[in-house]
SEDOVEX-284836 format. One record per atom (N, C-alpha, C, O): residue in three letters; z, y, x. Coordinates in pm, 1 decimal, padded with zeros to 6 digits, always signed. Layout:
N
[pt "ALA",[Z,Y,X]]
...
***
This chain:
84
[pt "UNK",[+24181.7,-16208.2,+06734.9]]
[pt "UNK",[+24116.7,-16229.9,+06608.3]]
[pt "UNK",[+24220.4,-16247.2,+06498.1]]
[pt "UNK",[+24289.6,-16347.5,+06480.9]]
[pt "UNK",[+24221.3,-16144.9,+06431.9]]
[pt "UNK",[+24283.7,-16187.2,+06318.4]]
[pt "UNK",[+24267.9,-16282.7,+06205.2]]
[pt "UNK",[+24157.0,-16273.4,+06152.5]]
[pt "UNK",[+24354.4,-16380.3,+06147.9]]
[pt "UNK",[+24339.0,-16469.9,+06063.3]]
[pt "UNK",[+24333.1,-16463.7,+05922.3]]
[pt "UNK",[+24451.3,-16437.2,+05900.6]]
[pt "UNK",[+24281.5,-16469.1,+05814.1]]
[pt "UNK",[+24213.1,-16388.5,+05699.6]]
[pt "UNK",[+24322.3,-16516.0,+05599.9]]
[pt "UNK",[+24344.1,-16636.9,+05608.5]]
[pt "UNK",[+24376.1,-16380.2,+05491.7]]
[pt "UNK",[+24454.3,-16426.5,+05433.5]]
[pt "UNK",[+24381.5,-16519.5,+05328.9]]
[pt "UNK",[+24267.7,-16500.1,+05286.4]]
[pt "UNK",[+24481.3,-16643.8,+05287.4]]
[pt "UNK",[+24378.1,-16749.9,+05184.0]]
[pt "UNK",[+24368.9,-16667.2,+05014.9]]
[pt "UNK",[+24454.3,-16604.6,+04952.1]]
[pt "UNK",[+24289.7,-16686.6,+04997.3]]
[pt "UNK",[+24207.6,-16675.1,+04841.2]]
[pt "UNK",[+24323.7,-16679.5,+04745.8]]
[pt "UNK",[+24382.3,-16786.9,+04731.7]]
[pt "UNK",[+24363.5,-16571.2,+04677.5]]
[pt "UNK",[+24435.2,-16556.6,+04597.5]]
[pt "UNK",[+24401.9,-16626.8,+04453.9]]
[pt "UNK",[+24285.9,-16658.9,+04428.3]]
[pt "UNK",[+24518.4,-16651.7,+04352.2]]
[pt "UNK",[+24452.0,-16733.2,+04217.4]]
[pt "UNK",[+24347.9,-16685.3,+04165.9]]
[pt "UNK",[+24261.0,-16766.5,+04134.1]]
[pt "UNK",[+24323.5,-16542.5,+04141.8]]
[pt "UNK",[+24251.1,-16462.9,+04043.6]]
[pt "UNK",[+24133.7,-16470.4,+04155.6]]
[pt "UNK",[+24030.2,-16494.5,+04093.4]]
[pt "UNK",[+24109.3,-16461.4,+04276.8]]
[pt "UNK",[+23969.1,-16484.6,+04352.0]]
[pt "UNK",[+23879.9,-16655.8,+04332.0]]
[pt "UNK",[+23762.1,-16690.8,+04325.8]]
[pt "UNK",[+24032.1,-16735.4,+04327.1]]
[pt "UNK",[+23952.5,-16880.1,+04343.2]]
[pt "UNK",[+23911.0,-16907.1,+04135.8]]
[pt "UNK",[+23840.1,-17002.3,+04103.3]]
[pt "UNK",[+23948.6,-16843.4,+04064.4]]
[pt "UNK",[+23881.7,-16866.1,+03970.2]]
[pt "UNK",[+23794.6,-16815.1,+03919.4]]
[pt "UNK",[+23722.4,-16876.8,+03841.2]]
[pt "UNK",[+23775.2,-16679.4,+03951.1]]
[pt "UNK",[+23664.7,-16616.6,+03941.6]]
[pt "UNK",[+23515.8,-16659.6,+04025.9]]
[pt "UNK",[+23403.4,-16609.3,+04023.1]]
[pt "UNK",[+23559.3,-16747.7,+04081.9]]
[pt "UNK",[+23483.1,-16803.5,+04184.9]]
[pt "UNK",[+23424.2,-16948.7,+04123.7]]
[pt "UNK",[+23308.5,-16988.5,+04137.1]]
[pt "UNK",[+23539.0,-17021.2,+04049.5]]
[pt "UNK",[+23469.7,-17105.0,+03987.8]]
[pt "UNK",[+23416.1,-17063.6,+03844.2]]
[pt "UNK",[+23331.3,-17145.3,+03808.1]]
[pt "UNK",[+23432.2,-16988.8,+03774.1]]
[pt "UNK",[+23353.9,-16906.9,+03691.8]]
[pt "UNK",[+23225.1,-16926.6,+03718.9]]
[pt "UNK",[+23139.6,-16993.7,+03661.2]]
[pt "UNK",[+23220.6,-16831.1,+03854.9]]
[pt "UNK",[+23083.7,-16817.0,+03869.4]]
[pt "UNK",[+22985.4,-16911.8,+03917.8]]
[pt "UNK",[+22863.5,-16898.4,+03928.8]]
[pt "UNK",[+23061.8,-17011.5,+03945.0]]
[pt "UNK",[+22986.1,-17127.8,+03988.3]]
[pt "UNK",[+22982.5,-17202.3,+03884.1]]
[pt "UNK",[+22891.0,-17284.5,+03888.2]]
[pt "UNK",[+23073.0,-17206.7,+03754.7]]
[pt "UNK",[+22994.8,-17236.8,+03602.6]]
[pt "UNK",[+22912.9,-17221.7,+03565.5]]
[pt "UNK",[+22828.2,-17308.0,+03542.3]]
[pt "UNK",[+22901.4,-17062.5,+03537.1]]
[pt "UNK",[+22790.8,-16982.7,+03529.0]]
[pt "UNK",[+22683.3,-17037.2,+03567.6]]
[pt "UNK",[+22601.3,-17057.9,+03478.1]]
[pt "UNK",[+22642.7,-17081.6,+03718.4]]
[pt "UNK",[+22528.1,-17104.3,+03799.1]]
[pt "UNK",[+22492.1,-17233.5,+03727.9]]
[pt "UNK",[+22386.6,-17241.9,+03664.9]]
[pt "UNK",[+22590.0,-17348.6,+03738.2]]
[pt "UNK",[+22533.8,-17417.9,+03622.0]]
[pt "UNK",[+22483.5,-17481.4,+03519.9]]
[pt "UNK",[+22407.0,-17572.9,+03489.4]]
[pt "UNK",[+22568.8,-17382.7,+03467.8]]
[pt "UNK",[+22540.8,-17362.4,+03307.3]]
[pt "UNK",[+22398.3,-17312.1,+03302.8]]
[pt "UNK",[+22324.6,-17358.9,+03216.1]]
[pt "UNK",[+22337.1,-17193.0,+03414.0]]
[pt "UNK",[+22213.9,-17203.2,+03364.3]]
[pt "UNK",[+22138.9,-17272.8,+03437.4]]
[pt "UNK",[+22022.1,-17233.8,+03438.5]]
[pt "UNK",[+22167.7,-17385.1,+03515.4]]
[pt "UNK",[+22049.9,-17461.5,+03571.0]]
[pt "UNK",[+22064.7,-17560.5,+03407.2]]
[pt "UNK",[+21973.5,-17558.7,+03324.5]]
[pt "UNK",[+22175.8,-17628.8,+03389.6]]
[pt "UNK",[+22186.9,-17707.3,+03269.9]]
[pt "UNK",[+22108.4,-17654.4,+03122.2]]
[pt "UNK",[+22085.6,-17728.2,+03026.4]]
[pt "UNK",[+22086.5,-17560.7,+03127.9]]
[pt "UNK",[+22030.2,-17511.0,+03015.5]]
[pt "UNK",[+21888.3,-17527.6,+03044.8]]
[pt "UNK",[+21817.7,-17590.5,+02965.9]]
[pt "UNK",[+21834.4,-17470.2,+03164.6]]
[pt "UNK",[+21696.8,-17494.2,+03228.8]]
[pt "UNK",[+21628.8,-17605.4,+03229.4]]
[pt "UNK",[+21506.7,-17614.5,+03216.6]]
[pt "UNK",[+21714.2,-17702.4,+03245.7]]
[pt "UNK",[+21711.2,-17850.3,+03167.6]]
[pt "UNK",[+21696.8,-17940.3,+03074.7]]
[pt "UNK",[+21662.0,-18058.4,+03071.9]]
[pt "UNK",[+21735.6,-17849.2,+02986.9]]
[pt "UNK",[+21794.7,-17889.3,+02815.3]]
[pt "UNK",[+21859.9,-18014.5,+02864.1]]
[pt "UNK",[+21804.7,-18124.5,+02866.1]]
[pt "UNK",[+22013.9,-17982.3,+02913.6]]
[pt "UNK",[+22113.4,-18097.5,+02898.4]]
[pt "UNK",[+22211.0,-18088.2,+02765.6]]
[pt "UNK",[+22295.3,-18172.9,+02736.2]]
[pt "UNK",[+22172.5,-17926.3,+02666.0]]
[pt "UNK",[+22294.8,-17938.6,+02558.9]]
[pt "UNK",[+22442.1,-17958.0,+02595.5]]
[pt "UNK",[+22533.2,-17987.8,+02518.2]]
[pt "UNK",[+22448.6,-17937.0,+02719.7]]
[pt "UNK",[+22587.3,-17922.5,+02732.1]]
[pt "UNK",[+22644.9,-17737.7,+02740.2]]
[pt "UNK",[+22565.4,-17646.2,+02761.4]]
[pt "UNK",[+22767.4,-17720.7,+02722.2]]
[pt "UNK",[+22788.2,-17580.3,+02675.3]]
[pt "UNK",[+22922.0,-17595.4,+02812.0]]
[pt "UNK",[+22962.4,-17702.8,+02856.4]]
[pt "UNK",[+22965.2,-17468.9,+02852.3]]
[pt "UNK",[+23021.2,-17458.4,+02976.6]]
[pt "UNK",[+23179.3,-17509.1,+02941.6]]
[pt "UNK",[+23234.2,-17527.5,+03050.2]]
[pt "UNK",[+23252.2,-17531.9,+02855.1]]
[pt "UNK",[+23369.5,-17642.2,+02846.8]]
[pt "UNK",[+23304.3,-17764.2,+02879.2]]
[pt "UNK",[+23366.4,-17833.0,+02960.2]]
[pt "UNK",[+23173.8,-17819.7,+02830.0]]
[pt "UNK",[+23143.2,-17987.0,+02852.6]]
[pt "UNK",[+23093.4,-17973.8,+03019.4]]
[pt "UNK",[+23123.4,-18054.8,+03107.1]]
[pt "UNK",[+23034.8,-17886.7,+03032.0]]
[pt "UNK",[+22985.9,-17879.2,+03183.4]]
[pt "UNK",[+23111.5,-17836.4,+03293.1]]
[pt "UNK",[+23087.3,-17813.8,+03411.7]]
[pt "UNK",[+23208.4,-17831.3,+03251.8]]
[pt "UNK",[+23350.0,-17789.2,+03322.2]]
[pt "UNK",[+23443.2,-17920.5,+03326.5]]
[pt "UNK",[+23533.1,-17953.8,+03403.7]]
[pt "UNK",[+23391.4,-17976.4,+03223.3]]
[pt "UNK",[+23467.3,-18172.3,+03236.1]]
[pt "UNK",[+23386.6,-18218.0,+03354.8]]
[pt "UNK",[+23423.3,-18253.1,+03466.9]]
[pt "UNK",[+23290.9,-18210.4,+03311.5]]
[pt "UNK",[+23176.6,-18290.2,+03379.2]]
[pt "UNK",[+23181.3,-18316.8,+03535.4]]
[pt "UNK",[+23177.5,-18426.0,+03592.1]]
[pt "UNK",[+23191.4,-18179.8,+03595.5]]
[pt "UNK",[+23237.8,-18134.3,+03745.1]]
[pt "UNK",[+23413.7,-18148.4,+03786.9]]
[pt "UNK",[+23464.1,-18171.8,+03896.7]]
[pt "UNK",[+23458.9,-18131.8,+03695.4]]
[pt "UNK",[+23611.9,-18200.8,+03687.2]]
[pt "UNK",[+23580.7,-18327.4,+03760.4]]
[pt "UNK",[+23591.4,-18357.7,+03879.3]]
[pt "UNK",[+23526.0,-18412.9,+03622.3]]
[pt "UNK",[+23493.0,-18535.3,+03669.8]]
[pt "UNK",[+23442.4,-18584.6,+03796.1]]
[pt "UNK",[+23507.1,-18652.7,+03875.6]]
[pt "UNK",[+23357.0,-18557.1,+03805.7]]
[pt "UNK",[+23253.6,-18542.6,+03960.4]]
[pt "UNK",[+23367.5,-18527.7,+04100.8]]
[pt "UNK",[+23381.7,-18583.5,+04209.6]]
[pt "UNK",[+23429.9,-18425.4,+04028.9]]
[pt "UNK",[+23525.7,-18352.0,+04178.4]]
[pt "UNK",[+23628.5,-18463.1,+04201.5]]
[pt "UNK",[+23657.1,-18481.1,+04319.9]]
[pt "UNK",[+23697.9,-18551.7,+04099.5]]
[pt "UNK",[+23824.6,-18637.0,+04109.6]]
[pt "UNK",[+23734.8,-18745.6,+04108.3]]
[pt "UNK",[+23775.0,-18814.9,+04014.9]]
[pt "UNK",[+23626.1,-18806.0,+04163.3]]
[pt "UNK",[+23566.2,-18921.1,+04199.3]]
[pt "UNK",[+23479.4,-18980.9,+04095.6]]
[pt "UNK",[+23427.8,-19090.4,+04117.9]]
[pt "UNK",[+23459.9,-18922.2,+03990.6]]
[pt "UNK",[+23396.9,-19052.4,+03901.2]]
[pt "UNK",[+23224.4,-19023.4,+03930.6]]
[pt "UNK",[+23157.9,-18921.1,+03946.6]]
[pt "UNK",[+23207.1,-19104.3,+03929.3]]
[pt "UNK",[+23006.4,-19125.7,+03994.6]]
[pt "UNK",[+22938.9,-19049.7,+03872.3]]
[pt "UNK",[+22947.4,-19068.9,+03751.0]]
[pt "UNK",[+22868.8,-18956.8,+03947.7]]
[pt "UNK",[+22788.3,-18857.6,+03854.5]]
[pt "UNK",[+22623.3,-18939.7,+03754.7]]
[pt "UNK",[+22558.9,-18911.6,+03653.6]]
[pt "UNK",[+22619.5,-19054.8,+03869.5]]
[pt "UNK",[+22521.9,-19062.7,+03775.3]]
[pt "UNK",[+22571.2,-19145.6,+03607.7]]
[pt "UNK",[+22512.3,-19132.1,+03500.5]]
[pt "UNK",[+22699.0,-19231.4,+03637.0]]
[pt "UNK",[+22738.7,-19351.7,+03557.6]]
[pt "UNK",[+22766.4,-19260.1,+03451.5]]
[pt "UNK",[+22732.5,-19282.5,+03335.3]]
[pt "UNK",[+22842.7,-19130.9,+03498.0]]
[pt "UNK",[+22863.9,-19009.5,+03381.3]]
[pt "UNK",[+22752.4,-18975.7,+03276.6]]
[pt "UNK",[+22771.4,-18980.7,+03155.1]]
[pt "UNK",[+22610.5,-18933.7,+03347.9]]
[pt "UNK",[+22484.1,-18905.5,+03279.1]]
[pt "UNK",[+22463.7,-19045.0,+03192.9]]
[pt "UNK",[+22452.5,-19024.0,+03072.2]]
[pt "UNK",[+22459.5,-19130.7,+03217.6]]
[pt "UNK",[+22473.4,-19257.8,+03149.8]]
[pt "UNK",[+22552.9,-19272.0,+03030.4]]
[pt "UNK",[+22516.7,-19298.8,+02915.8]]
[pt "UNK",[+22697.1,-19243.5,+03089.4]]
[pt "UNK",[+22770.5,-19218.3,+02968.6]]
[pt "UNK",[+22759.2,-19123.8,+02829.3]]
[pt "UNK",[+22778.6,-19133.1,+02708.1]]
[pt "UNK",[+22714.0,-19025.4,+02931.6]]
[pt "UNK",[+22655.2,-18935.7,+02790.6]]
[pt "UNK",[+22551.3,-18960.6,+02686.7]]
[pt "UNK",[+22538.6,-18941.4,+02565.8]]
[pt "UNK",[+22479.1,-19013.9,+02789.3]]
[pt "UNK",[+22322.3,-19002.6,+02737.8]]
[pt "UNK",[+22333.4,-19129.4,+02606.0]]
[pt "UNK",[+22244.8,-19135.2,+02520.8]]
[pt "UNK",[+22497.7,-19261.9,+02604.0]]
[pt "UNK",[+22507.5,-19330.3,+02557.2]]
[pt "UNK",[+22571.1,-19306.3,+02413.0]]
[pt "UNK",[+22567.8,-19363.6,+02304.1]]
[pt "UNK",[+22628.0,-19197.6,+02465.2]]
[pt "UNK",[+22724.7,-19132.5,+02345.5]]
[pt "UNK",[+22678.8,-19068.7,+02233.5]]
[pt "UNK",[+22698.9,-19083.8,+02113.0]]
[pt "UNK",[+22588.5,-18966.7,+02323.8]]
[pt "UNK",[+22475.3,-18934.3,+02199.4]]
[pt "UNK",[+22386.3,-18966.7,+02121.8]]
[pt "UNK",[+22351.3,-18926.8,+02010.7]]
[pt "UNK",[+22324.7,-19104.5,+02245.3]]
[pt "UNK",[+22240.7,-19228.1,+02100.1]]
[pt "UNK",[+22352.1,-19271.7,+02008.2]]
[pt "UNK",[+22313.4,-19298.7,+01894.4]]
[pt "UNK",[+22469.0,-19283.7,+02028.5]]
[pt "UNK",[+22541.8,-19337.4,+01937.5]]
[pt "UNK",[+22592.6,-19307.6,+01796.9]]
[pt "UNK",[+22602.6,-19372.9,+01693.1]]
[pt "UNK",[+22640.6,-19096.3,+01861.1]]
[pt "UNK",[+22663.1,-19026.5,+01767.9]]
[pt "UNK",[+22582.3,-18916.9,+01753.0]]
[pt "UNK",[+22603.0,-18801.0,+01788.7]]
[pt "UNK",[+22495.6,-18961.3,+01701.2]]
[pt "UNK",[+22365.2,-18797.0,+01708.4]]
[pt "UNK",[+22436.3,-18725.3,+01639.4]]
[pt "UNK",[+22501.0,-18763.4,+01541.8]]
[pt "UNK",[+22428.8,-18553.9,+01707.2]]
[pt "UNK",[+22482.3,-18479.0,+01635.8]]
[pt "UNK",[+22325.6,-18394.6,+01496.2]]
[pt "UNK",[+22203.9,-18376.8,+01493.8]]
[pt "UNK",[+22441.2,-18373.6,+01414.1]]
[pt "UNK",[+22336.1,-18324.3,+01340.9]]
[pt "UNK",[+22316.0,-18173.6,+01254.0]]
[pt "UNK",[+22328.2,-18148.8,+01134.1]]
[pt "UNK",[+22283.0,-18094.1,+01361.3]]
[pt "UNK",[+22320.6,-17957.7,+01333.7]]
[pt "UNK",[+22280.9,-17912.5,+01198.3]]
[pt "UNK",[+22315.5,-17795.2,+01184.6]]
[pt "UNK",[+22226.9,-17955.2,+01101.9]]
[pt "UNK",[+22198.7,-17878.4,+00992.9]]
[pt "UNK",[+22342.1,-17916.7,+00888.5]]
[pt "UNK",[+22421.1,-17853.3,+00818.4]]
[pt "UNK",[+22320.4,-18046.3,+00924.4]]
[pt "UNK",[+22480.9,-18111.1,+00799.3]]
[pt "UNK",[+22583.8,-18011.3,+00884.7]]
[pt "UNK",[+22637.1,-17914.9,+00829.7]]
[pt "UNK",[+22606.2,-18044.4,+01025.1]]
[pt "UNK",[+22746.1,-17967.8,+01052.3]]
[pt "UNK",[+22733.9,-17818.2,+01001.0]]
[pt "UNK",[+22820.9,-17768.9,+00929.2]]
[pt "UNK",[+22674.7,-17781.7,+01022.5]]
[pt "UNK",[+22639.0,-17616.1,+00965.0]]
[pt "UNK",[+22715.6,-17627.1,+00856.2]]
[pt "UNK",[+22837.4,-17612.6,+00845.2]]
[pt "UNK",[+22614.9,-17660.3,+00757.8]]
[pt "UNK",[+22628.5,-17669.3,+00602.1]]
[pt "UNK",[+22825.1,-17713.4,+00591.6]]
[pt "UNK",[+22913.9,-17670.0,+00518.3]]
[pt "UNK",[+22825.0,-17815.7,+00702.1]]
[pt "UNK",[+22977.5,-17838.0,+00648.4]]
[pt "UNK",[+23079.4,-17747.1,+00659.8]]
[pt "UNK",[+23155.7,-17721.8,+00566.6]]
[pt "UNK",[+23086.8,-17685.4,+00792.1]]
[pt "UNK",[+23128.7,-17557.0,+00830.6]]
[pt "UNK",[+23125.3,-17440.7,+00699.9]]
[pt "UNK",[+23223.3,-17391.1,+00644.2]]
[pt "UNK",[+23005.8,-17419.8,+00676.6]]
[pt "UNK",[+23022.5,-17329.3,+00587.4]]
[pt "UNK",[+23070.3,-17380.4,+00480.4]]
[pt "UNK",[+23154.7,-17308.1,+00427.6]]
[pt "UNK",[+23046.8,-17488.3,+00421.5]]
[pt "UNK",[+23143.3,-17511.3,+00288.7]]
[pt "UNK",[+23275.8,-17548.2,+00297.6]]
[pt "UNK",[+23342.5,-17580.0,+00199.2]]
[pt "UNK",[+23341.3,-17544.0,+00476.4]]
[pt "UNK",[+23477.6,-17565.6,+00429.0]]
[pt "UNK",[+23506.9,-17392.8,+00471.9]]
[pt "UNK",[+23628.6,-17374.2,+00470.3]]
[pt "UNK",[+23446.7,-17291.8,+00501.1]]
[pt "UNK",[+23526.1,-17203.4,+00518.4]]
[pt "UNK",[+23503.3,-17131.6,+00369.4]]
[pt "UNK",[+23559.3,-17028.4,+00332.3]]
[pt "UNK",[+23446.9,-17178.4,+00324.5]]
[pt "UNK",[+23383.9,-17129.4,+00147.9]]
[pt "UNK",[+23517.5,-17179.1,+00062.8]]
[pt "UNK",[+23578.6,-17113.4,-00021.5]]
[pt "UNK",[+23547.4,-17322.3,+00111.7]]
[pt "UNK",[+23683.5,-17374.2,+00029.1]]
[pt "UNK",[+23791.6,-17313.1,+00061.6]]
[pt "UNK",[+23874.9,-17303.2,-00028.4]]
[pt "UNK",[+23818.9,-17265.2,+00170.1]]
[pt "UNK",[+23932.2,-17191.8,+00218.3]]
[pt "UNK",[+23973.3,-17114.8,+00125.0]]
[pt "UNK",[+24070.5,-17041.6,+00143.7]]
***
């Protein structure tokens, strides 16, 4: 039996790609508002030990704290690339 060579760089990231991917769209299916950099901490996190639920907690704390508010950020966005 031959022994199967290990997973080259460009296989093991394409691999977690796609297991972003997967998800990113269960998270969306959800409406967790997270976008696949925040959902790529997240599982970071998870993977180096920190407790997934205390995480959801954390978030869920962050955002009562700092609601984001997409119409001002918009508007701000566009008026600083207007000042540019």
């Amino acid at each position: 039996m031959p022994s199967e060579a290990p997973p080259t760089q460009e296989a093991k990231r394409k691999a977690a790609r796609e297991v972003i991917d997967i998800l990113h769209e269960i998270a969306t299916l959800l409406n967790t508002h997270l976008d696949r950099q925040q959902l790529s901490y997240c599982v970071s996190l998870i993977e180096n030990g920190a407790n997934p639920e205390a995480l959801a907690n954390v978030i869920r704390q962050l955002r009562e704290e700092y609601p984001v508010q997409a119409s001002s950020d918009e508007q701000a966005g566009s008026g600083a690339t207007a000042a540019r």
